[in-house]
C-alpha positions as CSV (number, residue, x, y, z in Angstrom):
1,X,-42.1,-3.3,24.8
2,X,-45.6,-3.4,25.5
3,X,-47.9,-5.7,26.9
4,X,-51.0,-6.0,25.5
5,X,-54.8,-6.8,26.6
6,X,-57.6,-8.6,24.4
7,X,-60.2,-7.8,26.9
8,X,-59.6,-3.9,27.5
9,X,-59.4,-3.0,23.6
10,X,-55.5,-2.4,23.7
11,X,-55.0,-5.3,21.3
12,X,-56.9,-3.9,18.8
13,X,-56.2,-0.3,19.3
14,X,-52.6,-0.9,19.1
15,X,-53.1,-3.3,15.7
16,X,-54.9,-0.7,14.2
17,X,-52.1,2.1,14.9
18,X,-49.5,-0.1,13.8
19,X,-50.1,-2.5,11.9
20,X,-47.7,-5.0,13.3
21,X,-46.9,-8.8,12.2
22,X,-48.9,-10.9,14.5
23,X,-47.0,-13.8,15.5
24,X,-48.5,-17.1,16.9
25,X,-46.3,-18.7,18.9
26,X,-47.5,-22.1,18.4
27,X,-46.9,-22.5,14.3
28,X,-45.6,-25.3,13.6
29,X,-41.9,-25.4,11.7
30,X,-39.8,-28.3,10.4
31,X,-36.3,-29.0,9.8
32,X,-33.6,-28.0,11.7
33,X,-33.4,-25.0,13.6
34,X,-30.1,-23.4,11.9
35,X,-31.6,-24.1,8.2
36,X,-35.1,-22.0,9.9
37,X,-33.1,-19.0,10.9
38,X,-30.4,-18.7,8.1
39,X,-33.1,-19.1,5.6
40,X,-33.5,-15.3,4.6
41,X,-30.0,-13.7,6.4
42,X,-27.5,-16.1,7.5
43,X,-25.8,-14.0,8.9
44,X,-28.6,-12.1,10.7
45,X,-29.6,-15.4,11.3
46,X,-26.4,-16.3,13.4
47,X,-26.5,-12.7,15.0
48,X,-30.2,-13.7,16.8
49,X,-29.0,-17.4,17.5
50,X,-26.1,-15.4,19.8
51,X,-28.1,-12.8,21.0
52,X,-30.8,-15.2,22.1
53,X,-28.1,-17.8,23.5
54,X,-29.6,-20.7,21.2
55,X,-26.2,-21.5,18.7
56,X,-26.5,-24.4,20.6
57,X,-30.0,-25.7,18.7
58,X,-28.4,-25.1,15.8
59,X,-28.3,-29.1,14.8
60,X,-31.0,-29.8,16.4
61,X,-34.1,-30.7,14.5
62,X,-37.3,-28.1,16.1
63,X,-39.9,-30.8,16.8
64,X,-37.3,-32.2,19.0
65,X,-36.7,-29.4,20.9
66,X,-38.7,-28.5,24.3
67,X,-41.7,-26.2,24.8
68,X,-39.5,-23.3,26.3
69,X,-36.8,-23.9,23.0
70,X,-39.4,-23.7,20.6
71,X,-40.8,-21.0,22.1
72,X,-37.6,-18.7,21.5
73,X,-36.7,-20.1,18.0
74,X,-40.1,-18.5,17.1
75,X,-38.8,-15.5,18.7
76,X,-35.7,-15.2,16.6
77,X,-37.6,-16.6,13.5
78,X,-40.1,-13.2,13.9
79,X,-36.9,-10.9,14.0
80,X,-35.1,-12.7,10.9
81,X,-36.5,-9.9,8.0
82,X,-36.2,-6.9,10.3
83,X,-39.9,-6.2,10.9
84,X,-40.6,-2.7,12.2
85,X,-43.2,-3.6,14.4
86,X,-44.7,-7.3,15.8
87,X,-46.7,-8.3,18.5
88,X,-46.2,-11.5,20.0
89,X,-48.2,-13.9,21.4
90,X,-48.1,-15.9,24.5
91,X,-43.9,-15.3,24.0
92,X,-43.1,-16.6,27.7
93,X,-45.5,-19.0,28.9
94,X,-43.2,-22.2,28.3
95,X,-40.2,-20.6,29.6
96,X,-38.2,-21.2,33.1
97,X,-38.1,-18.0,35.3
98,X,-34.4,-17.4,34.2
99,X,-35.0,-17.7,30.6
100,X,-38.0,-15.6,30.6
101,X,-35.9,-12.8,32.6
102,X,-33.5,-13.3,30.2
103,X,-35.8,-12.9,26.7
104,X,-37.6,-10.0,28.5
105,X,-34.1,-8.0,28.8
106,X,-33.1,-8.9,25.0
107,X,-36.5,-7.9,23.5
108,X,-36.7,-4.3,25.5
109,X,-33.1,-4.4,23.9
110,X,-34.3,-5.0,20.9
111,X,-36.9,-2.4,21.2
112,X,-34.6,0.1,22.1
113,X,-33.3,-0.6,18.3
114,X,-35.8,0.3,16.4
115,X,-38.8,-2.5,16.5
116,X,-41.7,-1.6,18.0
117,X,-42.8,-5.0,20.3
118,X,-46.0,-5.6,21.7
119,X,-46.6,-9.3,23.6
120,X,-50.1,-10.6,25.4
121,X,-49.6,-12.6,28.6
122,X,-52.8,-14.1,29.4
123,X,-51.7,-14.5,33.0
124,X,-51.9,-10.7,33.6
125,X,-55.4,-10.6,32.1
126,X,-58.4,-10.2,34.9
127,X,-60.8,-13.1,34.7
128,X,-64.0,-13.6,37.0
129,X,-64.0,-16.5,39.6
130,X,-63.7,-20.1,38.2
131,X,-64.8,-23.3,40.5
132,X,-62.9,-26.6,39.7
133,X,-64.2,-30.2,40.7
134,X,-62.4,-32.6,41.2
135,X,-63.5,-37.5,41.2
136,X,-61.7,-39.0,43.7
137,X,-59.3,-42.0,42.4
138,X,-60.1,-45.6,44.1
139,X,-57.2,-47.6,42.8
140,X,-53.7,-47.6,44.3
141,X,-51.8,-45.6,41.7
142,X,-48.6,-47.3,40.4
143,X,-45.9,-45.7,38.4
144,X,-42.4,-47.6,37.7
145,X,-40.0,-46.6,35.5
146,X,-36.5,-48.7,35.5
147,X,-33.4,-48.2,33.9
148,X,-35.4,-45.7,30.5
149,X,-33.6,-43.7,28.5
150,X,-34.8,-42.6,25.0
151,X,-33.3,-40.0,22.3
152,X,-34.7,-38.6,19.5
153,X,-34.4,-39.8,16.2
154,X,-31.6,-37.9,14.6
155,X,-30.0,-36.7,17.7
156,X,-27.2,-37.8,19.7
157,X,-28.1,-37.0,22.6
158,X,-30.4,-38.8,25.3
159,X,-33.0,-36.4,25.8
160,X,-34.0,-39.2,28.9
161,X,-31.2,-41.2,29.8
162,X,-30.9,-44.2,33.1
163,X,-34.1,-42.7,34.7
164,X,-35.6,-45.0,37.1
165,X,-38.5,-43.4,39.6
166,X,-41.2,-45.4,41.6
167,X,-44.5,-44.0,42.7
168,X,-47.0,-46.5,44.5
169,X,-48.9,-43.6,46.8
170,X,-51.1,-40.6,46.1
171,X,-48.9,-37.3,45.6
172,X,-48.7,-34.4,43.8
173,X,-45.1,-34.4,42.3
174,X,-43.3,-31.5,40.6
175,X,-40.9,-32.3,37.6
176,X,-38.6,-29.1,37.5
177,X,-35.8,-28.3,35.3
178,X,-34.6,-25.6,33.0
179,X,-35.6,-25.5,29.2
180,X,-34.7,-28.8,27.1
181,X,-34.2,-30.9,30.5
182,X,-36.2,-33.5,29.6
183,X,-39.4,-32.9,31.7
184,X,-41.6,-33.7,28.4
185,X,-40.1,-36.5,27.2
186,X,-39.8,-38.2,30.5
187,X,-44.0,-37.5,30.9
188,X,-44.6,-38.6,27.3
189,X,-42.7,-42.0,28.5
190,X,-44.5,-42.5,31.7
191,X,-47.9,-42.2,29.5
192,X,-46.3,-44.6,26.8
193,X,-47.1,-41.8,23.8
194,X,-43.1,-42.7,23.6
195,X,-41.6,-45.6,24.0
196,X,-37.8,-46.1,25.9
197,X,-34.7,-47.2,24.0
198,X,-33.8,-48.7,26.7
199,X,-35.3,-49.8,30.3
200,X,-39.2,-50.5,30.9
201,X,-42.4,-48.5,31.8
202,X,-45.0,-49.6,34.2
203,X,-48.4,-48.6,35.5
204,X,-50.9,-50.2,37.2
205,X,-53.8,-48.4,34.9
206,X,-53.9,-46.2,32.2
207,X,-52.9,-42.6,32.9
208,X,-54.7,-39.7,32.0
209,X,-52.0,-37.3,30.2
210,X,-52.1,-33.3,29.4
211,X,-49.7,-32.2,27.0
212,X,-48.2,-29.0,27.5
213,X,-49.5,-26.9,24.4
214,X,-53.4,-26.2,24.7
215,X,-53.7,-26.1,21.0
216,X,-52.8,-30.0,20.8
217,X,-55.4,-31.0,23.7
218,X,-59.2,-31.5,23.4
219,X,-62.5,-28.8,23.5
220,X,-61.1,-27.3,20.6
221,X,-64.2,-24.9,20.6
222,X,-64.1,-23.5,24.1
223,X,-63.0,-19.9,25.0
224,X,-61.2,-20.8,27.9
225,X,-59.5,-24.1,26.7
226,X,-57.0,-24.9,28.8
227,X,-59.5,-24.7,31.8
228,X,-61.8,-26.8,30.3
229,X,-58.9,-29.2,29.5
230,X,-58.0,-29.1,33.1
231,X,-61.7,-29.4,34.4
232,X,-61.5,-33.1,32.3
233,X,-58.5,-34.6,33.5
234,X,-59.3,-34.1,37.1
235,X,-63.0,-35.2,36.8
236,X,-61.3,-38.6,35.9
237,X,-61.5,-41.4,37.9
238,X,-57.9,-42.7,37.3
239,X,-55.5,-42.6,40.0
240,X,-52.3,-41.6,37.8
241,X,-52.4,-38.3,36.1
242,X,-49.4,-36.5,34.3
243,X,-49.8,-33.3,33.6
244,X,-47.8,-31.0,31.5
245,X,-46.9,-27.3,32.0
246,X,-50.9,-27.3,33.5
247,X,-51.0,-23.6,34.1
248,X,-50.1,-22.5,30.9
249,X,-52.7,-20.0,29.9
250,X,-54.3,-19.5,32.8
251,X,-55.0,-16.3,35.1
252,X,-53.5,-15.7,38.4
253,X,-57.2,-16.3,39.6
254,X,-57.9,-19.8,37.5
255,X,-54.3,-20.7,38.5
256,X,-55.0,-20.3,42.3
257,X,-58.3,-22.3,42.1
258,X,-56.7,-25.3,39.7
259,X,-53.7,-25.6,42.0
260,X,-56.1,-26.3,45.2
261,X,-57.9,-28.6,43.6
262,X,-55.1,-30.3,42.4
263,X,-53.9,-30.8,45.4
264,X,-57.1,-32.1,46.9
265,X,-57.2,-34.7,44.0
266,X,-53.6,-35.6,44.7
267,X,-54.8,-37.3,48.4
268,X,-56.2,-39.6,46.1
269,X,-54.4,-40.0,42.8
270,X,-50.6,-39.5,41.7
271,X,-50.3,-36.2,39.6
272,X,-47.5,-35.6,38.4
273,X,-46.7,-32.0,36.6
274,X,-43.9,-31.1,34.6
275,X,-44.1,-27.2,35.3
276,X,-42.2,-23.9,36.1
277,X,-44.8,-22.9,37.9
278,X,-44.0,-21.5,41.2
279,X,-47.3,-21.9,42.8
280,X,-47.7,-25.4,42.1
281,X,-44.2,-26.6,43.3
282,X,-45.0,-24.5,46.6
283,X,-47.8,-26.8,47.2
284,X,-46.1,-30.1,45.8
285,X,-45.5,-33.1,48.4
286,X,-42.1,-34.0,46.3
287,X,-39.9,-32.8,43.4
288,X,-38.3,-34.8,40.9
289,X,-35.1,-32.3,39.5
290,X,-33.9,-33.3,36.2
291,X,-30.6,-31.9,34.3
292,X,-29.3,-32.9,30.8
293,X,-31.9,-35.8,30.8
294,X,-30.8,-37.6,34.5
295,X,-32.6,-37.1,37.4
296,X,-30.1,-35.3,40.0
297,X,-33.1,-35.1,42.7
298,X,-35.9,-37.1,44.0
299,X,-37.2,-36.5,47.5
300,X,-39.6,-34.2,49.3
301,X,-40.0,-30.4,48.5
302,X,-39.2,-29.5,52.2
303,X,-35.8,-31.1,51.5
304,X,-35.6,-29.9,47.7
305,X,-36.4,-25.9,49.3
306,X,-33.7,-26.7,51.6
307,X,-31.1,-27.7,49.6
308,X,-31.6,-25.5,46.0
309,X,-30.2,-21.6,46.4
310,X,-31.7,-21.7,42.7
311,X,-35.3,-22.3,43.8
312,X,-35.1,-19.5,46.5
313,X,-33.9,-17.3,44.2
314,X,-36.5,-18.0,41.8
315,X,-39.2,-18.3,44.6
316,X,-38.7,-14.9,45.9
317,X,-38.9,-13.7,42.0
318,X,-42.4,-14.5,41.3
C-alpha cells in the first residue's frame, strides 16, 4: 500500500505505470448497502462485508449511513470485481482512529494478496502557511434541544434518540463518537436541515452549519475548498456555529492555524464540531460523547480526559 502525492508527481507517475481504477470516495450510491455489494459476486460480496466488519449495514439503506460508513462501503464496493490495481482517494478522512487503524491493516492485507493499492491523504501533503480570520459574535448564543430523537426513514433504529443538551454561553464543544454514532444527525437537528420525531429544537438565531463532505459545501471553484469553506463560516457574525468533521481535508499546517482560530472565535460564539480530530478536542472547553444515538457524556474535557481510557489511548496515537 502506497501513499500517494499530487504535488510531488507520484500521483501521476504511479497512474501512468499502472494504470489503476481511480476511485472517488465521495460517489454517490443508492439502495441498500447489501444489494450494492452483492451486485456482481454475492458471495465475494459477503466475504468483504466480513472482512471489513460491515455485515451489520447490510439492511441499511447507504444515504443513511454516517460519513465514516460510507466511506468503507466504497472501500469494499472498489474490491467487488477483483481489480489488480486502484488507487483510492481520501479513503480515511471520515473515519475514527480505531477504524482507520483497522482499514489500514485489512487493505495492506489485501495488498499482500495480489492488488496493488495506492491511497492520497491530503493531510500528509506539505502546504505553505495559511492565515485564518475570524468576526466576533455579539449575541448571547442559545442552543436547546429537549427530549429529540429522529430515525431515518426506513430504518428501525433511532439514529438520535431522548437527546436533550443546553448551550447558552460561548464554547467550543467537541461531539465525539465512533462511526454511525449519531454525531451528524444530531448537528443536522440542531441546524433544523432535519427535523425530530419527537422532542423540540431551539436557538436563539440562525446557525451557521458546515456539513461534513467539502463536495456538498459552497466555493465550488476553489483549489483549496474546505479552507475557503472554513474561512466563511467563521467570518460570520452569528454566535452559534456547528461544524462538521471541519478538518477534513486539510494539512497538518491549515489544521493547526483553523483550530486557533477556532478557538479564539469560540470566546465569542458556540461552535460546536462533530469531529475525530484529535487536535481539536485537545483544545475543546467540553465534550458531548454519544453511543448508539444517546448521549452517555456531557461535561468538561478535563473531566471527559479523565475519565475515558479510550481517549488516552487514541490521544497518545496521533
Amino acid at each position: 500500500m502506497q501513499w500517494l502525492s499530487t504535488v510531488d508527481g507520484s500521483f501521476e507517475k504511479y497512474v501512468e505505470r499502472y494504470r489503476p481504477r481511480i476511485i472517488e470516495m465521495n460517489q454517490p450510491f443508492s439502495g441498500k448497502v447489501g444489494r450494492l455489494l452483492s451486485s456482481v459476486d454475492p458471495f465475494r460480496g459477503a466475504e468483504l462485508a466480513t472482512l471489513l466488519q460491515i455485515d451489520a449495514l447490510f439492511p441499511k439503506r447507504f444515504d443513511t449511513c454516517s460519513s465514516g460508513e460510507q466511506q468503507i462501503v466504497r472501500v469494499a464496493h472498489a474490491l467487488v470485481d477483483r481489480p489488480d490495481s486502484i488507487v483510492l482517494i481520501e479513503p480515511f478522512r471520515h473515519l475514527d482512529q480505531f477504524r482507520r487503524e483497522h482499514l489500514q491493516m485489512l487493505l495492506r492485507r489485501i495488498s499482500g494478496l495480489g492488488v496493488r493499492i495506492g491511497y492520497t491523504e491530503r493531510a500528509h501533503e506539505q502546504s505553505g502557511d495559511v492565515t485564518f480570520t475570524f468576526t466576533e459574535s455579539h449575541l448571547k448564543p442559545t442552543i436547546e434541544a429537549k427530549d429529540i430523537s429522529y430515525r431515518h426513514p426506513f430504518q428501525a433504529v433511532y439514529a438520535i434518540e431522548d437527546v436533550t443538551i443546553q448551550m447558552n454561553e460561548p464554547g467550543l464543544t467537541v461531539c465525539v463518537g465512533t462511526n454511525g454514532s449519531g454525531k451528524s444527525t444530531l448537528l443536522e437537528l440542531l441546524a433544523k436541515s432535519r427535523r425530530p420525531l419527537k422532542g423540540r429544537v431551539k436557538r436563539g438565531e440562525r446557525a451557521v452549519y458546515l456539513p461534513a463532505e467539502p463536495e456538498y459545501g459552497p466555493f465550488p471553484k476553489e483549489e483549496r475548498r474546505r479552507v475557503a469553506q472554513l474561512q466563511a463560516v467563521l467570518r460570520d457574525p452569528s454566535s452559534v456555529l456547528l461544524l462538521d468533521e471541519p478538518t477534513v481535508d486539510l494539512t497538518s499546517r491549515e489544521r493547526k492555524a483553523f483550530v486557533e482560530t477556532v478557538r479564539q472565535k469560540a470566546e465569542t460564539a458556540r461552535v460546536v464540531c462533530a469531529t475525530h480530530d484529535m487536535e481539536l478536542i485537545e483544545r475543546a472547553t467540553d465534550v458531548l460523547y454519544l453511543a448508539s444515538g444517546r448521549v452517555v457524556f456531557e461535561g468538561e474535557r478535563s473531566l471527559f480526559q479523565e475519565r475515558s481510557t479510550l481517549w488516552s489511548h487514541t490521544s497518545s496515537l496521533s
